[in-house]
C-alpha positions in Angstrom: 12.1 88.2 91.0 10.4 91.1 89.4 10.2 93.4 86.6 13.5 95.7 86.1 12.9 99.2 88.0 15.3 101.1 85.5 17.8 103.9 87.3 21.5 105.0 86.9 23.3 102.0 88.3 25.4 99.0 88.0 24.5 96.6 85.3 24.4 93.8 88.3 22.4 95.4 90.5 20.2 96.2 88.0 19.9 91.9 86.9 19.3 91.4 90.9 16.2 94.1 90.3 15.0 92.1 87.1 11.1 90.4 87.6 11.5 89.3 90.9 10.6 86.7 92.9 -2.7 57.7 46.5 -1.9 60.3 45.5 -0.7 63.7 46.8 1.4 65.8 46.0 0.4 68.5 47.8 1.6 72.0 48.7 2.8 74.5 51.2 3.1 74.9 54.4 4.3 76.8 56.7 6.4 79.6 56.0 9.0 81.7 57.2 8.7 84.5 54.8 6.2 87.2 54.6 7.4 88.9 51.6 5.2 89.6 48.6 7.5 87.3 45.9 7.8 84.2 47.2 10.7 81.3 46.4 11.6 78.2 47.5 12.6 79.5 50.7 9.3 80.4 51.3 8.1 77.3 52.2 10.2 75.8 55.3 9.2 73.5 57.7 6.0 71.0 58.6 2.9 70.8 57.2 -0.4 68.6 56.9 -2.2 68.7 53.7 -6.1 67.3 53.3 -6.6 65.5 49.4 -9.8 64.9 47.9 -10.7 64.1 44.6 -11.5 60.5 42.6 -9.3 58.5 40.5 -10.1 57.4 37.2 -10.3 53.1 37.0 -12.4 50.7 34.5 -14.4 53.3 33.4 -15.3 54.5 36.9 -15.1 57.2 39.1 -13.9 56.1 42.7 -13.5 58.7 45.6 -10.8 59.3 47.7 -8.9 61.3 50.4 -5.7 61.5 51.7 -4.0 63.5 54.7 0.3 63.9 54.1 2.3 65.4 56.6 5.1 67.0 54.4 8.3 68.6 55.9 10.4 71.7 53.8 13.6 72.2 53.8 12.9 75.6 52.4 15.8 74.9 49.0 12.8 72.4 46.8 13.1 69.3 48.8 9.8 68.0 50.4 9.8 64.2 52.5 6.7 63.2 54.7 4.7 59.9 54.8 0.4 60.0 54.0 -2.0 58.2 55.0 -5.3 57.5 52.6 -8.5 55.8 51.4 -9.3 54.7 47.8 -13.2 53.7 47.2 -12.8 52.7 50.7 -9.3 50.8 50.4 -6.5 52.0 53.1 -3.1 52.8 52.3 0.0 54.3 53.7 3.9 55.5 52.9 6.4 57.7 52.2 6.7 60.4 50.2 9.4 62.5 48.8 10.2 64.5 46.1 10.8 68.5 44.5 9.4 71.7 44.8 9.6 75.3 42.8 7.8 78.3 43.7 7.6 81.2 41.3 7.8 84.5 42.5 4.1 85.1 42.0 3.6 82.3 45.0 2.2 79.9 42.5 4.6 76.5 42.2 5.1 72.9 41.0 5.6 69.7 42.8 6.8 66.5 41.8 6.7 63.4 44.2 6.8 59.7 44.6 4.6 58.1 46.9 5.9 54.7 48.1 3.6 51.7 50.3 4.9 49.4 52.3 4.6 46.9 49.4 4.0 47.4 46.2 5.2 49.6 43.3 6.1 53.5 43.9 3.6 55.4 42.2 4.6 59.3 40.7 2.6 62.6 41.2 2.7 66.0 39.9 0.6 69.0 41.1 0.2 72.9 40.7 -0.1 75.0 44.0 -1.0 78.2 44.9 1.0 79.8 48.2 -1.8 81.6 50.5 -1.8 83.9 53.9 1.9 84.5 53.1 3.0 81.0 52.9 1.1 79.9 56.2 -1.1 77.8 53.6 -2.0 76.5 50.2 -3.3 75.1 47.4 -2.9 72.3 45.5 -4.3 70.3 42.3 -2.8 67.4 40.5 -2.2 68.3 37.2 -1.6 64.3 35.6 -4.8 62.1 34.4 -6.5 59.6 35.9 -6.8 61.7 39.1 -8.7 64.8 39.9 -7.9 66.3 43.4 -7.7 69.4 45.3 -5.9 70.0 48.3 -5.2 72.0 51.1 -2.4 73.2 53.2 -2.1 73.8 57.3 0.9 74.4 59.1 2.2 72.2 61.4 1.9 72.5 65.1 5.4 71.0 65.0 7.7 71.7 62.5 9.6 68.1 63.9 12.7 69.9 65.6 11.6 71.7 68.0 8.5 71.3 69.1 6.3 68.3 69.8 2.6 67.1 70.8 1.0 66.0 73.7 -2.2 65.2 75.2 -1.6 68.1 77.5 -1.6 70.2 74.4 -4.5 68.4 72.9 -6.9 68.7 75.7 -10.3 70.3 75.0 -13.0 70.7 73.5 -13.6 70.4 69.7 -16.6 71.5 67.1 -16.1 68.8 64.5 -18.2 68.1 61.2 -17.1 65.8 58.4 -18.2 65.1 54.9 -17.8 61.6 52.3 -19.1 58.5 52.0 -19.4 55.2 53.9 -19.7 51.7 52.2 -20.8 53.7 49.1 -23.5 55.8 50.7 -23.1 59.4 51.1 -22.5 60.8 54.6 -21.8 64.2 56.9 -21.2 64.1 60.4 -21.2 67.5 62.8 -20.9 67.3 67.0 -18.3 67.6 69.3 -15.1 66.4 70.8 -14.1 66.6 74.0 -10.4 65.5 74.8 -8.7 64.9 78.5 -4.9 64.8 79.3 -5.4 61.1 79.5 -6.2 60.4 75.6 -10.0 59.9 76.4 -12.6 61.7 74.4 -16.5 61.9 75.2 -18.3 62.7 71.7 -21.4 63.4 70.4 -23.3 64.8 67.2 -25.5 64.2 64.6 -25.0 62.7 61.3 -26.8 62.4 57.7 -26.5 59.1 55.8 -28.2 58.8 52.8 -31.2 57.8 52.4 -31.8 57.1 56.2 -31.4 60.4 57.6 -30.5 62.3 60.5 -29.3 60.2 63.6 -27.4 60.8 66.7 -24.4 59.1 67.8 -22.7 59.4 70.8 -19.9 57.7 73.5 -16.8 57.3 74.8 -13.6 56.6 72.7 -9.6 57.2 73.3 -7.0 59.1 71.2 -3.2 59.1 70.7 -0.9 60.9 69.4 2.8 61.0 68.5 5.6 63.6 69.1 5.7 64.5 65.1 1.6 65.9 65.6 0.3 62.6 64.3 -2.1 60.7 66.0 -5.4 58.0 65.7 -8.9 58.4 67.5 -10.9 54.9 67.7 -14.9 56.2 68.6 -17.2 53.0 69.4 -20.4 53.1 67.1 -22.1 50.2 69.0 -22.4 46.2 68.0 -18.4 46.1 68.5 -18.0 48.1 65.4 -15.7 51.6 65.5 -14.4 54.2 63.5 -10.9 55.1 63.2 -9.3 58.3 62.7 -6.1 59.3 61.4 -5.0 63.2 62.4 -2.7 66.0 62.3 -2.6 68.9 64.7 -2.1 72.1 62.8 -0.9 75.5 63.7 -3.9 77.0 66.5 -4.6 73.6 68.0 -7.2 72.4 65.3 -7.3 69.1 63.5 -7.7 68.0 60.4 -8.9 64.0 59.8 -9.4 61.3 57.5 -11.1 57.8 58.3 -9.4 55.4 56.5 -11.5 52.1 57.7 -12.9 49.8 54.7 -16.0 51.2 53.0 -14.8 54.9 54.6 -13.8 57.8 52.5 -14.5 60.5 54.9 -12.4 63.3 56.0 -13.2 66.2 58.3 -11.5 69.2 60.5 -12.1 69.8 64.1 -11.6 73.4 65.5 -11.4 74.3 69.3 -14.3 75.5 70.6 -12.7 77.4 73.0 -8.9 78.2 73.1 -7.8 80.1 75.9 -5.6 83.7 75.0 -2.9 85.1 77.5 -1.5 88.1 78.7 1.7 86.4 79.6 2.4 89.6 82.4 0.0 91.3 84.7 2.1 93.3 87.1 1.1 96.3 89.3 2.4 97.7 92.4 6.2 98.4 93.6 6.4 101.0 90.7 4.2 99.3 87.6 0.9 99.3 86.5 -0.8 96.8 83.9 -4.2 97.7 81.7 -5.9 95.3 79.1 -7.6 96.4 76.3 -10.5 94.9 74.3 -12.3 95.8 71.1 -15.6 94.0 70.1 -15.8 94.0 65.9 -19.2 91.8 66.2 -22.4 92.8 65.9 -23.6 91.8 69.3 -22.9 92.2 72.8 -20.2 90.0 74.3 -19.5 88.5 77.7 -16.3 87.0 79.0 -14.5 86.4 81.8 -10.7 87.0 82.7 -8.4 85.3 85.2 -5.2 85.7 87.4 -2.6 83.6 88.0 -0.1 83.9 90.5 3.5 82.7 89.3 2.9 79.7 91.3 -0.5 78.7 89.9 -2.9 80.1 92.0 -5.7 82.9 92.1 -3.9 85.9 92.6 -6.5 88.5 93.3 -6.2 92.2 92.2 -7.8 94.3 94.5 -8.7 97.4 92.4 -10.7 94.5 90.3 -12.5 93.0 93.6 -11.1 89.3 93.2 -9.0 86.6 91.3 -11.5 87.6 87.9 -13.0 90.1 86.3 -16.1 89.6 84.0 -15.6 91.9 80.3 -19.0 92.8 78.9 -18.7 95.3 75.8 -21.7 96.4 73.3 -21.6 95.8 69.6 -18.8 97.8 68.6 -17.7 99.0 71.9 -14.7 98.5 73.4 -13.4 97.6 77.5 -10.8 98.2 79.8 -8.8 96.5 82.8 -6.7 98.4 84.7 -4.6 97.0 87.8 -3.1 100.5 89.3 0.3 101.2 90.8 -0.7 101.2 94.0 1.6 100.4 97.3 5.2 99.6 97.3 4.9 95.7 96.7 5.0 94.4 93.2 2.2 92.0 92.4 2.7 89.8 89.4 1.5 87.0 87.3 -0.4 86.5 84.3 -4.5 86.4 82.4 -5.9 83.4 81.0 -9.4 84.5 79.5 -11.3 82.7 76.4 -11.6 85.8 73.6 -15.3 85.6 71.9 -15.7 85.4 67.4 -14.3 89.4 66.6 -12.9 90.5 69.9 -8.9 91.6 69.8 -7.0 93.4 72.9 -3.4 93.7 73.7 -2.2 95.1 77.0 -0.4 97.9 78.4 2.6 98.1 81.1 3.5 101.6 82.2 6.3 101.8 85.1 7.0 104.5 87.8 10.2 105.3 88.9 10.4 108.8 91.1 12.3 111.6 89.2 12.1 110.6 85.7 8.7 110.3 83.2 6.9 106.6 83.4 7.5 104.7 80.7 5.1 102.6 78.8 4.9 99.3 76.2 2.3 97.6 74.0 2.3 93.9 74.5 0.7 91.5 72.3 -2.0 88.6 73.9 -0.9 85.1 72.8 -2.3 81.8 72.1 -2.0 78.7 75.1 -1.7 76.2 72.3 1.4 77.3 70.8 5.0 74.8 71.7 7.8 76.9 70.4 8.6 80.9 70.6 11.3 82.5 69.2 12.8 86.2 71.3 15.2 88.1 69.4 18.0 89.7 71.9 20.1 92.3 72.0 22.3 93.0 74.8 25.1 95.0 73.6 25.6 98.8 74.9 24.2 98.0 78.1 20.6 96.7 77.0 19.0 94.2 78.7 16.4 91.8 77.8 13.6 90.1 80.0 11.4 87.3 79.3 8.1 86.0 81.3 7.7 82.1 80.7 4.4 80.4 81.1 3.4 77.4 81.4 -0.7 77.7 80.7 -1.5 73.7 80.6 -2.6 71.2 83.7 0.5 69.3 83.7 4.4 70.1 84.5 6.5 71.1 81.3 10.0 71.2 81.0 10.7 74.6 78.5 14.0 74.0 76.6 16.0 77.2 75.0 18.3 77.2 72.8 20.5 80.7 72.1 22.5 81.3 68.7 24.5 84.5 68.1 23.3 87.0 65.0 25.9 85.0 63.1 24.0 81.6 63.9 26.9 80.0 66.6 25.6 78.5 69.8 25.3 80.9 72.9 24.1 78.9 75.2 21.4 76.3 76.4 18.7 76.6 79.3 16.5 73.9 80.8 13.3 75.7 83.0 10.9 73.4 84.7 7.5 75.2 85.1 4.3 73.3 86.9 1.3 73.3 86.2 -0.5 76.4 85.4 3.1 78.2 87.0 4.8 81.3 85.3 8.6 82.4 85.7 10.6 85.8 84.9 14.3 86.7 84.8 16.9 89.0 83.1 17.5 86.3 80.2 21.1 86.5 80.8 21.0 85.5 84.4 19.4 81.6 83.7 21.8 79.7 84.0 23.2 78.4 80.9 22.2 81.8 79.0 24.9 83.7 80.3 27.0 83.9 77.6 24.2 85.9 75.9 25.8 89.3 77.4 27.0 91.8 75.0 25.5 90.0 72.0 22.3 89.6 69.7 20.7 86.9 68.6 17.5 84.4 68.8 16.3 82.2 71.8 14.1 79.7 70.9 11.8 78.7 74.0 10.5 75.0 72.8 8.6 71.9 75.0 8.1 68.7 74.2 5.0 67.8 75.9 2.0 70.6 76.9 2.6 74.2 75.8 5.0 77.5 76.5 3.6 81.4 76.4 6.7 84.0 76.1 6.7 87.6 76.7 9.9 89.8 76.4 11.2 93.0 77.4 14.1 95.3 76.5 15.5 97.4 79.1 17.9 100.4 79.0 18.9 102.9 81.3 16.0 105.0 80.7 13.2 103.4 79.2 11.9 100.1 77.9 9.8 98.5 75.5 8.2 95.0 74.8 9.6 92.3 72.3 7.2 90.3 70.3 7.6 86.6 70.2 8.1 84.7 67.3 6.0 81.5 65.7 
């Protein structure tokens, strides 16, 4: 199917024309609300919160690092479970407890902390929201402990949306910092994770007073639905290191090793994650351009691809092929443009790896004889993300659009979910995308959305194994313009 070629007409006949073919207590998290006074209903959902700090015992100071993964139910109630290392001791539980955020975004948390055996133990902190609730800061605030924490949201904010390898796989720039069997030690290399829970690594670390070495091999990696997961990395003489994780909001991870004598904790960002333009379109009426803007201060190189909606090249002949290499000075910027050109529409969407201080968005302008062409701004997105969020509105006569792609190496099954303005169940959509494979359609016309006619609302586009782009579009009888997707 393709995009909607707006004219005069019947609403149906216009849907037939749409896109053819130890311690914690720890805050914040993601958020919901942007606004400059925060409350409680500022932090809602998922989070994963990295502790360090010592505790106070016989006269001694003994390290220690902890990773919670804490959910928000947005009215002061926090649950989770953690994960930690004492002086080199491992533990593990459940949390729960209270929260209360002041309007200047600064808050209190109160929470008990209780192992599989053994007494509960009670924690207090202060915390300081951040990035507009996105993240935080914490310190406890009781003696016998001094630790600082902080905050990354969730990939998965455990309703939703859910890990997978598929989403995992990639490569990593990792470094770590603590100490191992008492001696001080810093780790930084690489990761490199396949869709089969294998990972090839490599790097350098520090250990005090030997010095530099390198370390490399082969290890394997799980992880669970809820964005938890465990590494195991051979280090020779049947010895390995463990690794306990939490996939945050982007892809990245954040770590702890909790194996005796190891008080170590680290983060591992993506070296490369991959940006789409979840539309490129041009012919049969509609033309697509892609904008760049290099804020470094060098020259940058990158290249873009096409995808057809069925996963392969799809080659754009004003561009010469299936890619076109970018290359912009030091504060220059670069343009893309696939003309209108013939009276077949061409569509799919750009996969292409954005280099440190480069932005872009795109541009759709469509062409229909008698009338001015119309354009929309649309916004690149991350091939990481698991759930989007449209906001509809098809009352008087408006329709809305959506492209769904599917950017990982493996099949996904993208679940949405419609609620009216008022909250009540619309309707309930099941799309099956392969690998690499993109799909478009008046959203009214999938089946099981079809209720969605003549109301407004939110669609939430979620899968529970790789990851889901979304683009939308809002049509009328005389122009149109694109719909952001929601985290």
């Amino acid at each position: 199917m393709h995009w909607l070629i707006i004219a005069p007409m019947h609403r149906a006949t216009i849907q037939t024309m749409l896109w053819a073919g130890a311690i914690l207590c720890l805050a914040l998290h993601p958020a919901r609300s942007y606004a400059q006074s925060c409350s409680n209903t500022s932090v809602y959902g998922t989070s994963f919160t990295l502790l360090n700090g010592t505790i106070t015992a016989a006269n001694s100071f003994l390290p220690e690092v902890v990773l919670a993964r804490e959910v928000y139910d947005g009215k002061g109630g926090v649950s989770g479970t953690y994960v930690g290392s004492v002086n080199g001791i491992a533990g593990n539980g459940a949390l729960a407890g209270a929260y209360a955020v002041n309007p200047d975004c600064s808050g209190t948390e109160s929470d008990t902390l209780t192992p599989p055996s053994g007494a509960p133990s009670n924690f207090t902190s202060s915390f300081q929201l951040v990035q507009g609730g996105n993240a935080g800061l914490s310190t406890l605030t009781g003696t016998g402990t001094v630790a600082f924490g902080q905050s990354y949201r969730a990939a998965a904010d455990g309703v939703t949306t859910k890990c997978s390898n598929a989403l995992l796989a990639g490569t990593y720039s990792v470094d770590s910092l603590g100490a191992s069997d008492a001696f001080p030690i810093s780790r930084i290399g690489q990761f490199s994770l396949d869709t089969g829970g294998g990972i090839a690594f490599a790097g350098t670390m520090n250990v005090d007073p030997l010095g530099p070495q390198a370390f490399s091999g082969n290890g394997g990696y799980t992880v669970q639905a809820d964005c938890t997961g465990t590494m195991t990395l051979p280090r020779g003489n049947g010895l390995s290191d463990t690794i306990d994780f939490g996939v945050v909001e982007g892809g990245d991870l954040v770590f702890i090793e909790p194996d005796p004598g190891e008080v170590v904790s680290g983060v591992a960002r993506r070296q490369s994650p991959q940006t789409v333009l979840g539309q490129f379109a041009f012919g049969g009426g509609w033309y697509t351009a892609m904008y760049f803007n290099n804020e470094s201060a060098g020259p940058v190189s990158f290249t873009v691809d096409f995808i057809a909606d069925g996963g392969a090249a799809l080659t754009v002949p004003a561009l010469g092929g299936s890619s076109a290499t970018v290359q912009i000075p030091a504060g220059g910027t670069a343009t893309i443009e696939a003309p209108n050109v013939g009276t077949t529409l061409y569509q799919g969407y750009a996969v292409f790896t954005l280099p440190p201080g480069v932005t872009g968005y795109g541009v759709f302008r469509q062409t229909v004889p008698g009338r001015p062409d119309q354009e929309a701004v649309v916004p690149f997105a991350s091939s990481t993300t698991t759930s989007r969020t449209l906001l509809f509105d098809e009352t008087n006569g408006l329709v809305t659009a959506v492209a769904v792609v599917n950017p990982s190496a493996a099949p996904v099954n993208v679940v949405v979910n419609a609620t009216d303005n008022n909250g009540n169940f619309v309707g309930s959509a099941a799309i099956g995308l392969g690998a690499h494979n993109k799909m478009e359609s008046a959203m009214d016309m999938i089946p099981g959305l079809g209720n969605m006619f003549g109301r407004r609302g939110r669609a939430v586009f979620a899968v529970t194994t790789g990851s889901v782009v979304v683009l939308g579009l809002r049509f009328d009888f005389s122009a149109f313009t694109s719909i952001p997707a929601l985290d």
